[in-house]
C-alpha positions as CSV (number, residue, x, y, z in Angstrom):
1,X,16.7,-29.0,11.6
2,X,17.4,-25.3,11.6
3,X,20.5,-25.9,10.2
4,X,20.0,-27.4,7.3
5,X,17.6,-25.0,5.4
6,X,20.2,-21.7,6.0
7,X,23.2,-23.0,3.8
8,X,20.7,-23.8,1.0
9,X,19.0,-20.2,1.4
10,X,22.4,-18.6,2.0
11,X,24.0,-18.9,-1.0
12,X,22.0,-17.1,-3.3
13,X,21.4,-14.3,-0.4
14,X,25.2,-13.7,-0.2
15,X,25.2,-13.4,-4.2
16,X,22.5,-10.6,-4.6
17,X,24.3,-9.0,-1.4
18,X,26.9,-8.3,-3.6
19,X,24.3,-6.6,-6.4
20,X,23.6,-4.2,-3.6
21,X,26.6,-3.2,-2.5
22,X,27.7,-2.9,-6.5
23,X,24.3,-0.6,-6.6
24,X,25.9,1.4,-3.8
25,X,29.5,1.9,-5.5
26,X,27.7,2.7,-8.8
27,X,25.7,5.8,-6.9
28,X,28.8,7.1,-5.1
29,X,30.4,6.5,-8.9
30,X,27.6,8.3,-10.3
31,X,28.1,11.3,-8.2
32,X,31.2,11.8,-8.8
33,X,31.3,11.7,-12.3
34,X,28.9,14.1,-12.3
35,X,30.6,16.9,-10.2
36,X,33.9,16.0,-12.3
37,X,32.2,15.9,-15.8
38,X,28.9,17.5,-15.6
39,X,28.5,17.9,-19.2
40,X,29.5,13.9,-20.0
41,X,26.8,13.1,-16.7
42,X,23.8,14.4,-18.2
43,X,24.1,12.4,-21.2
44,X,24.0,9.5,-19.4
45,X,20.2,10.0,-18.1
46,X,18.7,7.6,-20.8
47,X,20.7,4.7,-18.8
48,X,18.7,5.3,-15.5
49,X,15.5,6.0,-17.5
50,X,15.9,2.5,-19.2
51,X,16.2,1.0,-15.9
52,X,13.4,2.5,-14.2
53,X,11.5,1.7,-17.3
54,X,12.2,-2.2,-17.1
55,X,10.8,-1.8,-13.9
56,X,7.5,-0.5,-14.9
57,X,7.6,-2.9,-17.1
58,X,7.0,-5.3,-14.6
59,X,4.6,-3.8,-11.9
60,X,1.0,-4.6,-14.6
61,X,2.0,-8.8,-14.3
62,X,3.0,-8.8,-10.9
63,X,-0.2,-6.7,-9.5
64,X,-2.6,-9.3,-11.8
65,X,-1.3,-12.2,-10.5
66,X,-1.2,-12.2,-7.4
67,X,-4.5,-10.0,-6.5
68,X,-6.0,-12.5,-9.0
69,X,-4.4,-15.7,-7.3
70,X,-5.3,-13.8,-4.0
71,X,-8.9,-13.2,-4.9
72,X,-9.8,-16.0,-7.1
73,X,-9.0,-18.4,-4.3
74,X,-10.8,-16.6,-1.4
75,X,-14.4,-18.4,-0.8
76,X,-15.8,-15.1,0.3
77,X,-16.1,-12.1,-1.5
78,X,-17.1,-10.4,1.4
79,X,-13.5,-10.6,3.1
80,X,-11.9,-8.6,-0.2
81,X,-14.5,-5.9,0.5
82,X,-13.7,-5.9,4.3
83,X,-10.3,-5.4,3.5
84,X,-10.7,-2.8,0.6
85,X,-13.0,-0.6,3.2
86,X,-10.4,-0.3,5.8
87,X,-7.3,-0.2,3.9
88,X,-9.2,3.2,2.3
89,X,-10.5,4.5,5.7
90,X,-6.4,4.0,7.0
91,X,-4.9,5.8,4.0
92,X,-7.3,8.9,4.2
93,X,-6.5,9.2,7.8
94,X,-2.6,8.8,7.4
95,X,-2.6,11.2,4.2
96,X,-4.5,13.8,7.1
97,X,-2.0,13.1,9.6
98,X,0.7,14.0,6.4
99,X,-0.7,16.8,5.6
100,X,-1.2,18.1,8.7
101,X,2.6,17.9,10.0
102,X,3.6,19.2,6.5
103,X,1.8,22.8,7.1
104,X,2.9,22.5,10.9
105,X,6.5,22.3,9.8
106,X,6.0,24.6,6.6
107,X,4.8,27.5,8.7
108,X,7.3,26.7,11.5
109,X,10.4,27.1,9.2
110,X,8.9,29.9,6.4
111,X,10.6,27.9,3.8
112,X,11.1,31.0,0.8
113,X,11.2,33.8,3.4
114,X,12.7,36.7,2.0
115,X,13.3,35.5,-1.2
116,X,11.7,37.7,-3.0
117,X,12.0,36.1,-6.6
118,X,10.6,36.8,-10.0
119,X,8.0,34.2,-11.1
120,X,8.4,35.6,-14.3
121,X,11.7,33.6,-14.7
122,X,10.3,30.8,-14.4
123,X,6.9,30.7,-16.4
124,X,7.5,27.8,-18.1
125,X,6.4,25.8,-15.0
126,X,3.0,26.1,-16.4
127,X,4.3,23.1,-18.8
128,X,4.0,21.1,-15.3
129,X,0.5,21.6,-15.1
130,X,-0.5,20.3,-17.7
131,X,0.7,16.8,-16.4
132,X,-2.4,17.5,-13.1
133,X,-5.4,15.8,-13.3
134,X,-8.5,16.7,-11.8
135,X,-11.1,14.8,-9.3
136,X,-13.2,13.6,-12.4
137,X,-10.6,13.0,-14.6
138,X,-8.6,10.9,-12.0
139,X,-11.8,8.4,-11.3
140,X,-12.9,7.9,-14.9
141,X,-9.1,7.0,-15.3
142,X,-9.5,4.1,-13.1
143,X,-11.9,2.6,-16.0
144,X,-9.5,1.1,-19.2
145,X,-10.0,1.1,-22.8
146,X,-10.7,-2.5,-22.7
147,X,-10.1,-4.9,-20.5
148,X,-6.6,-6.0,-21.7
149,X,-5.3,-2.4,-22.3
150,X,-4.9,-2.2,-18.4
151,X,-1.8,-4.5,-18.9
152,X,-0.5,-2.7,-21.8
153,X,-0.6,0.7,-20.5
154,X,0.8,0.0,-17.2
155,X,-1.6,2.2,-15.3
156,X,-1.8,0.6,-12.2
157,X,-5.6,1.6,-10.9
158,X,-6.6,0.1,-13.5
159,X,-5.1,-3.0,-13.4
160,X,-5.7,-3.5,-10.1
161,X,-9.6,-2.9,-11.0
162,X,-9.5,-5.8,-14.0
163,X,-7.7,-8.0,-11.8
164,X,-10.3,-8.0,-9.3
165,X,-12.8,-8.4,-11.6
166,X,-10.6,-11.6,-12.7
167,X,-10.1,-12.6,-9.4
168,X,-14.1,-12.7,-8.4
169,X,-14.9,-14.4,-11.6
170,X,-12.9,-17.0,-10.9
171,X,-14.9,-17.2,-7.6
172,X,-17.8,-17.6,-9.1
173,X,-16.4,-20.0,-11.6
174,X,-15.6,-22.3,-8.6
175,X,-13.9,-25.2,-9.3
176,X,-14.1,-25.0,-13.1
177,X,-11.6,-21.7,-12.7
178,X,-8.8,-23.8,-10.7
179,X,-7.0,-24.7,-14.0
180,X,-6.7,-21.0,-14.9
181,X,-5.6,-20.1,-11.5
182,X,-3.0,-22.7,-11.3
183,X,-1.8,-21.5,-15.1
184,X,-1.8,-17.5,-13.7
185,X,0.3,-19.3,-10.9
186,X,2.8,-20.5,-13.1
187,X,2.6,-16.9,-14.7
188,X,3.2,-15.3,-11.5
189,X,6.7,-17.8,-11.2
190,X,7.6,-16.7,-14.4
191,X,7.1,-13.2,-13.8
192,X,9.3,-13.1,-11.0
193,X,11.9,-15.2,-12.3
194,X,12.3,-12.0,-15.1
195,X,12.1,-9.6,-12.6
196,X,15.2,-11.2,-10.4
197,X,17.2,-11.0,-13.7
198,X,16.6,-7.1,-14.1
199,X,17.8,-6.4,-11.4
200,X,20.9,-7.6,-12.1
201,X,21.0,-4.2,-14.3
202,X,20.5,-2.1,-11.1
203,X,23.7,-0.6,-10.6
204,X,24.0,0.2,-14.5
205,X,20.9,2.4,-13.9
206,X,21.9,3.9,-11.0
207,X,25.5,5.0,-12.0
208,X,23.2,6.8,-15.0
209,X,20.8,8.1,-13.0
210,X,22.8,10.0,-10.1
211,X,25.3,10.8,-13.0
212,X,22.6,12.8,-14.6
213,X,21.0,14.3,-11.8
214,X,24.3,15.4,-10.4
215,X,25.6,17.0,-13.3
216,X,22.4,18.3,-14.3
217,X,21.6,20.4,-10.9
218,X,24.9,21.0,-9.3
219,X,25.6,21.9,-5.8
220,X,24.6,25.7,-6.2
221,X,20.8,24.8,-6.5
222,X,20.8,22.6,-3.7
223,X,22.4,25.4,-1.5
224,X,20.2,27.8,-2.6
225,X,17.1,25.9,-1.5
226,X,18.7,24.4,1.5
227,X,16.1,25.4,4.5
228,X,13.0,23.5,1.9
229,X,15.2,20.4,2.0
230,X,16.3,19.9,5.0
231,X,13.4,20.9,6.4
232,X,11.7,18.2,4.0
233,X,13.5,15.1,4.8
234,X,13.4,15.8,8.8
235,X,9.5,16.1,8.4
236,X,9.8,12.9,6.5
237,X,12.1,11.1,8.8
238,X,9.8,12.5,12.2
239,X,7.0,11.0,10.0
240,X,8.5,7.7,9.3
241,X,9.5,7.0,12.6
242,X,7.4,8.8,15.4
243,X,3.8,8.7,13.4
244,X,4.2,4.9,11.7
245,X,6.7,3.6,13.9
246,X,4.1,4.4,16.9
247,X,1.2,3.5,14.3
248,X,3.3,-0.1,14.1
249,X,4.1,-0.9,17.7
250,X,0.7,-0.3,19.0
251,X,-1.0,-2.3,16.5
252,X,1.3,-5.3,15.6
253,X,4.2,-4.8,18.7
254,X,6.7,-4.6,15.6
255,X,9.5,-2.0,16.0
256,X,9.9,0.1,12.8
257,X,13.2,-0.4,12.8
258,X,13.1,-3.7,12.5
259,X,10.6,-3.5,9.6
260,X,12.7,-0.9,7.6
261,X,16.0,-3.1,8.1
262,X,13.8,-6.0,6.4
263,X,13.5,-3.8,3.2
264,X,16.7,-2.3,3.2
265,X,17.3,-3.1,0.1
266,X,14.1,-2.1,-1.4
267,X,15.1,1.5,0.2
268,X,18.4,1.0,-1.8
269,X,16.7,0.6,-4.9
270,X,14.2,3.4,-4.6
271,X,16.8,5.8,-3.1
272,X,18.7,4.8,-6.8
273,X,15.7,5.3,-9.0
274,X,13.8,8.0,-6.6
275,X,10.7,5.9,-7.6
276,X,9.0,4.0,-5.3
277,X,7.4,2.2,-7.8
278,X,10.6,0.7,-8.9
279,X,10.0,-1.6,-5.5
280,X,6.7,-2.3,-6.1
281,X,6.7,-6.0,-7.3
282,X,9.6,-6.6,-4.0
283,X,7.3,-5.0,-1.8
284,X,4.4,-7.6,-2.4
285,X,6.9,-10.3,-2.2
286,X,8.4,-9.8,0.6
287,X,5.5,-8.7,2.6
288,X,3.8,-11.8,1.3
289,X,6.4,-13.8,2.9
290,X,6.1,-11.6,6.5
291,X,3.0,-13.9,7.2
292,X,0.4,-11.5,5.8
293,X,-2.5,-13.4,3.2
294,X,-2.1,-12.8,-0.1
295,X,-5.4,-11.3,-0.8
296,X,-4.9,-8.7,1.7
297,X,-0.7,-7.9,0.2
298,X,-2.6,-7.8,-3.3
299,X,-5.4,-5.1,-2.4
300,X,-3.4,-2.8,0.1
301,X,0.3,-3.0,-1.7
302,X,-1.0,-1.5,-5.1
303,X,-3.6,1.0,-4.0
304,X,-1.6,2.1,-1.8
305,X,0.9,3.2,-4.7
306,X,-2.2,5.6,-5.3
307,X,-4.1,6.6,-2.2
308,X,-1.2,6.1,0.4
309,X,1.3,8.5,-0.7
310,X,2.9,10.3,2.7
311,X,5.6,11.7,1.3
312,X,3.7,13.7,-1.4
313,X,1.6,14.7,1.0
314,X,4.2,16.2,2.9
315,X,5.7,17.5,-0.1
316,X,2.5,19.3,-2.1
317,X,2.2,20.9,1.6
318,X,5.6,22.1,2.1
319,X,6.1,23.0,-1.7
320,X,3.2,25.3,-1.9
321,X,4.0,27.1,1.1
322,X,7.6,28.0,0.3
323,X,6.5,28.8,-3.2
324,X,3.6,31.6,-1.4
325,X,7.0,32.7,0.1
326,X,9.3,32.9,-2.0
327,X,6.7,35.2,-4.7
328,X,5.8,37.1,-1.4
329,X,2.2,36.2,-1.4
330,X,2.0,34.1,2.0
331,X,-1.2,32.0,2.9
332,X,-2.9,32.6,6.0
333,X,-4.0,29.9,7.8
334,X,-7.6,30.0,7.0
335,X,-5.9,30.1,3.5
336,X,-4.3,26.4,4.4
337,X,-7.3,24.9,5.7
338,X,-8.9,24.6,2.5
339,X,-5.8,23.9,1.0
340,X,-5.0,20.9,3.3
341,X,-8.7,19.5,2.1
342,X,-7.5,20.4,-1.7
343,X,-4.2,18.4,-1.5
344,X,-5.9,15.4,0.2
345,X,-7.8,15.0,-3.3
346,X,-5.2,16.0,-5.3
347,X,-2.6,13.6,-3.7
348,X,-4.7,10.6,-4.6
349,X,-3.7,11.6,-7.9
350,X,-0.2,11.3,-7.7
351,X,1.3,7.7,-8.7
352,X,4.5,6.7,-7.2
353,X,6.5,7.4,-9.8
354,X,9.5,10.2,-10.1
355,X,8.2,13.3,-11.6
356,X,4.6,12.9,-10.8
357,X,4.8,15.0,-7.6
358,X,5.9,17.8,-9.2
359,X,3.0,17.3,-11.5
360,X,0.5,17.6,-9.0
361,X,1.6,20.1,-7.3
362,X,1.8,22.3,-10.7
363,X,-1.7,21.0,-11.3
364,X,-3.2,21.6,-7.9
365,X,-1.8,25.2,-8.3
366,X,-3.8,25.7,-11.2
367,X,-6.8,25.0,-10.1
368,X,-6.5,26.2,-7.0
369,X,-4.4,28.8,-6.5
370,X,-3.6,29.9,-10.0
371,X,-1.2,32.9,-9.2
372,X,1.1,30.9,-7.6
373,X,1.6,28.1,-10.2
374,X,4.6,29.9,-11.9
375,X,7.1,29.5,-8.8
376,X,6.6,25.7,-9.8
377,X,9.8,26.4,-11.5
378,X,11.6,27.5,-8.6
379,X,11.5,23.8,-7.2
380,X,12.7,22.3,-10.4
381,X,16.1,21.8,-10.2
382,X,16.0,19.9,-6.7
383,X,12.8,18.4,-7.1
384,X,14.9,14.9,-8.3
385,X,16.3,15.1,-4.4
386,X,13.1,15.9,-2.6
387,X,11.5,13.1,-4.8
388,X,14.2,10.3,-3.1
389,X,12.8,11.4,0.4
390,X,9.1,11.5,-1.1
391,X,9.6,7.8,-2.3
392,X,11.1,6.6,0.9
393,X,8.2,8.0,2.8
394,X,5.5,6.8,0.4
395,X,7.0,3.6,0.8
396,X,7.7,2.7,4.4
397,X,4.1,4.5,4.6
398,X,2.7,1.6,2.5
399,X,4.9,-1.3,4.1
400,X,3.4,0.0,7.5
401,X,-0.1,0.2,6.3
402,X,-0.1,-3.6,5.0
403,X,1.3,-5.2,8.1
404,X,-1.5,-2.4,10.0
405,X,-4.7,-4.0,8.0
406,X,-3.0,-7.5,8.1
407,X,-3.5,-7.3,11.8
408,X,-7.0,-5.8,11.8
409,X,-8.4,-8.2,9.0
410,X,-7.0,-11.4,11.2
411,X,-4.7,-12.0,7.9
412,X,-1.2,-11.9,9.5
413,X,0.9,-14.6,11.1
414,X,2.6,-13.2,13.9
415,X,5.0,-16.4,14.5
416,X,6.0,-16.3,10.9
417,X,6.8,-12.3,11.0
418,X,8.9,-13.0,14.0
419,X,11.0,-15.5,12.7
420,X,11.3,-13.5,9.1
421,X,12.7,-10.4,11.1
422,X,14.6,-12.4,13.5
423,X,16.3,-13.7,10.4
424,X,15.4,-17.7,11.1
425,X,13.6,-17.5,7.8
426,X,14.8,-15.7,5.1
427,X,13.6,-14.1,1.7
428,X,14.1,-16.0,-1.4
429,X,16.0,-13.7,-3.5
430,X,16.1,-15.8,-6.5
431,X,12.6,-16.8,-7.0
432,X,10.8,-13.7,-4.6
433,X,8.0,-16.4,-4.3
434,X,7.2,-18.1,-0.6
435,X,5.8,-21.2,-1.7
436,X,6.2,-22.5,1.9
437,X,3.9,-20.2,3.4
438,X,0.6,-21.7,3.4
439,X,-1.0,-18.9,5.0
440,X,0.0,-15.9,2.6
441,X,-3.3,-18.1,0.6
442,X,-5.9,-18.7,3.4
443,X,-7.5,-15.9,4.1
444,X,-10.0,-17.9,5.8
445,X,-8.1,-19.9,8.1
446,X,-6.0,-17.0,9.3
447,X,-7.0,-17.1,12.9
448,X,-4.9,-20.7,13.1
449,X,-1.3,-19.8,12.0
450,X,0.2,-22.3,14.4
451,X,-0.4,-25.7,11.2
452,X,0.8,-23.2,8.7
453,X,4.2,-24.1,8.0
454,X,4.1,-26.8,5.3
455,X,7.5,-28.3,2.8
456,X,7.9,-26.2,-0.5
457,X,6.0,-29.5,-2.3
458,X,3.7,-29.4,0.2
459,X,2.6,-25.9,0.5
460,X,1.9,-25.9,-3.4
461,X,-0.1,-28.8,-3.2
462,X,-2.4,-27.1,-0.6
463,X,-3.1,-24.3,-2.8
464,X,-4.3,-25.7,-6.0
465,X,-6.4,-27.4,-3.0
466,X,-7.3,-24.1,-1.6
467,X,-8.1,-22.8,-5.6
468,X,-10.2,-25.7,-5.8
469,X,-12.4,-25.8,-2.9
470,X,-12.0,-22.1,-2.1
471,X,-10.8,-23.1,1.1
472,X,-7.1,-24.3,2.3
473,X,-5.9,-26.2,4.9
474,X,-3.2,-25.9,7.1
């Protein structure tokens, strides 16, 4: 019986495997085009913007859909609360543990010791600041124009806010609103079904991309600023896997490793585009198909992408403290204190996207420690590598959290995430949908995985059920 699903499922596997090997050629390519013709690379930076940009395109539809099919189809409002209270409480206590190692590290390794440099040089950094945002700004920003506007302007807050209100609604509708969720169902197929085809255009975008970033910085920057980096992407990687992996074991008795081989190739994407956004709509797919409910993969995925961000956290920590350094104006540690408070806020500000780090830390200069904002500029020209390790960490940070509060909330099938990592039952790559998975729609019923495993015809049979009743059946 085993058998006979893993030839039809293997097939299509085997063909995107060959996408992301092509993706890896085309970074190596990248590279080394632009160390041979630097000049030629950096003209080729609207490719890998265009990419990315498809991307974005993508994340407002997918985040609608499915927190509105999640949502509209749970009986009880109360459980999307439940879960939005704990997967806030989790991210403000990860983002301390961030912060916290950050400033350990910073003031273990005095990144910008001895420098001694001119922030003169580089006062156009105050252009960066102007992309901050503060506290009030940041919450009224979570409110659109109108209620369609969210969609268009592919801020992600907000959509996640209209498709809530959507998605509770159509609760209320009861089963009047099971025609429109079946229709946003259909949606969500099509949605995905775009998505798979962009990605066929990933290794154009990232033989631009590293082309341009390569050629653009060269080799003397990154030597220059050596200690930051490395220093950077160890803190990242002891992060990763000592804080979540330990986080991960305890609380679900899954090995981190095991997890991050799963999305491997969402690492390979983001490591590409240096935007962990660019995974986003993958990330809810595929952790939709681990066994956790879909209203929980729909709430704790995308705000996640705004209040879970590790790797910033790490970085706006480390950043600042080389940059008090290298202008000779070191922070004490009763000087850090407040500033580990600041950059809690100001991290929440800071959307997953490339470029937005260094934005935030400009802006949280400016407000906070205004005399130091001009060594943003000192950080510029390897800020594009720190901001693949900053991606990477803000996403295994949010893969982590949702399997975390899938476990808590009694949302997560255990059996079914054994047999997805074990590799028994693999991810659709050509539709990213898990239509089999009954559960990833029964919130309720979560605490009896063991009936959950219906046919492809079936499983989408029980959830117009589910969207009709409010409840599903296993």
């Amino acid at each position: 019986m085993a058998a006979t699903p893993t030839p039809a499922g293997r097939k299509p596997k085997d063909r995107v495997h060959y996408l992301y090997l092509a993706v890896i050629a085309a970074v190596v390519a990248g590279a080394a085009v632009g160390i041979a013709a630097p000049d030629f690379a950096v003209e080729l930076k609207p490719i890998g913007e265009a990419f990315v940009k498809l991307i974005k395109m993508m994340i407002a539809p997918v985040i609608f859909c499915t927190i509105v099919l999640g949502v509209g189809s749970v009986a009880r409002a109360a459980s999307v609360g439940k879960v939005g209270v704990i997967t806030i409480g989790y991210f403000l206590l990860m983002s301390t543990f961030a912060l916290t190692i950050g400033l350990v590290v910073g003031n273990l390794l005095h990144p910008g010791e001895n420098m001694h440099l001119d922030p003169s040089s580089v006062s156009s950094a105050h252009e960066q600041a102007e992309g901050g945002e503060g506290t009030v700004d940041f919450l009224l920003g979570i409110v659109p124009d109108t209620l369609v506007s969210a969609l268009t302007q592919g801020e992600v807050l907000q959509t996640l806010l209209v498709a809530l209100l959507v998605g509770f609604a159509l609760q209320q509708l009861g089963p009047a609103g099971a025609p429109i969720l079946r229709g946003i169902e259909h949606l969500q197929k099509l949605v995905f079904r775009v998505l798979s085809m962009i990605m066929w255009a990933a290794p154009v975008g990232a033989f631009g991309a590293i082309a341009a970033v390569v050629g653009s910085s060269g080799w003397d920057a990154l030597r220059s600023l050596a200690v930051i980096m490395v220093g950077f992407y160890v803190t990242c990687v002891v992060f990763v896997f000592v804080i979540l992996g330990a986080v991960l074991w305890l609380v679900a008795r899954i090995n981190v490793f095991t997890l991050l081989r799963y999305l491997a190739r969402e690492f390979l994407l983001i490591l590409s585009t240096s935007s962990s956004e660019s995974a986003l709509p993958r990330l809810i797919a595929k952790m939709t198909h681990l066994g956790i409910s879909r209203p929980v993969v729909g709430i704790t995925v995308p705000t996640g992408y705004s209040f879970n961000l590790d790797g910033t956290a790490i970085y706006l920590t480390m950043a600042t403290l080389f940059i008090a350094s290298a202008q000779d104006q070191p922070l004490s540690v009763g000087e850090q204190i407040p500033l580990l408070l600041f950059m809690i806020i100001a991290s929440k500000g800071a959307a997953g996207v490339t470029g937005a780090g260094l934005a935030t830390l400009a802006g949280g200069l400016q407000s906070h420690k205004p005399e130091l904002v001009d060594g943003v500029g000192f950080i510029v020209g390897i800020d594009r590598f720190m901001s693949e390790a900053r991606a990477l960490t803000n996403f295994a940070g949010n893969a982590v959290a949702t399997v975390v509060i899938g476990v808590w909330t009694r949302e997560f099938d255990a059996a079914k995430a054994r047999r997805v990592l074990a590799g028994e039952d693999p991810f659709d790559e050509a539709t990213m949908l898990d239509d089999a998975h009954g559960g990833a729609d029964r919130p309720d019923d979560a605490a009896a995985p063991t009936d959950d495993a219906p046919t492809d015809a079936d499983g989408a049979s029980e959830r117009e059920t589910a969207a009709t009743v409010g409840t599903a059946k296993g």
